[in-house]
C-alpha positions, 0 to 999 in steps of 0.5 A: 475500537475506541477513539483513543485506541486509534493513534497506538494502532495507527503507528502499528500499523504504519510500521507494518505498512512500512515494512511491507511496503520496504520488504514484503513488496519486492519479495512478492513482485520478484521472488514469492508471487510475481504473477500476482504482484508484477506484470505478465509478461515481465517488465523489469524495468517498470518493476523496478521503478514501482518498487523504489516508488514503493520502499521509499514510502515504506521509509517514509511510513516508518517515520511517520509512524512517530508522529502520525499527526504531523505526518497526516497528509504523508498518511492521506496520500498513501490512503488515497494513491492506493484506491487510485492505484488498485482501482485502475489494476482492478480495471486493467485486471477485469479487461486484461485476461494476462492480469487476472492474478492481480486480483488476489494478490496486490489488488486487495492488499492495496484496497486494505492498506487504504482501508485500514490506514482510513479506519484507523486515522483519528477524524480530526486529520480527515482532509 
């Protein structure tokens, strides 16, 4: 992909993130995968929290979308708390037997978030 490509798939790719983040987070975690995307057994209350965490930066990623650059450290932020955040459920996953879904379900969709965001993120932003 060319240099120059990268900011038009960047704001693709924050609408999407966003979306997902907004729509497709909640639906996984309460209707379509919960044992792939929630906990075992059943936390309702820490589920809930980590959704509103999650569909607000969904807004935020929407909005960014409009001026990546001057959203970088919004956009850095969301790279960087998801390897932090998939690398500890991975730990948790490996250690965890009850967690062991997770490892399909948003393990590699938060480590691909993070890469894709990585890739796409013009050299100049790099923090």
């Amino acid at each position: 992909m060319q240099q120059e490509e990268k900011p038009k798939y960047l704001k693709i790719a924050l609408y999407v993130f966003g979306g997902i983040f907004i729509v497709g987070v909640p639906a996984m975690m309460m209707w379509i995968w919960p044992s792939g995307w929630g906990w075992t057994p059943p936390q309702p209350e820490y589920e809930q929290m980590i959704m509103g965490i999650y569909v607000t930066l969904g807004v935020f990623l929407v909005r960014a979308a409009k001026d990546p650059m001057a959203n970088a450290s919004l956009i850095w932020f969301t790279i960087w708390s998801s390897i932090v955040h998939a690398g500890i459920m991975l730990f948790q996953a490996i250690v965890d037997e009850t967690e062991k879904a997770n490892l399909l379900g948003d393990i590699p969709a938060l480590f691909l978030v993070a890469f894709v965001l990585w890739y796409l993120m013009p050299k100049r932003a790099n923090i």
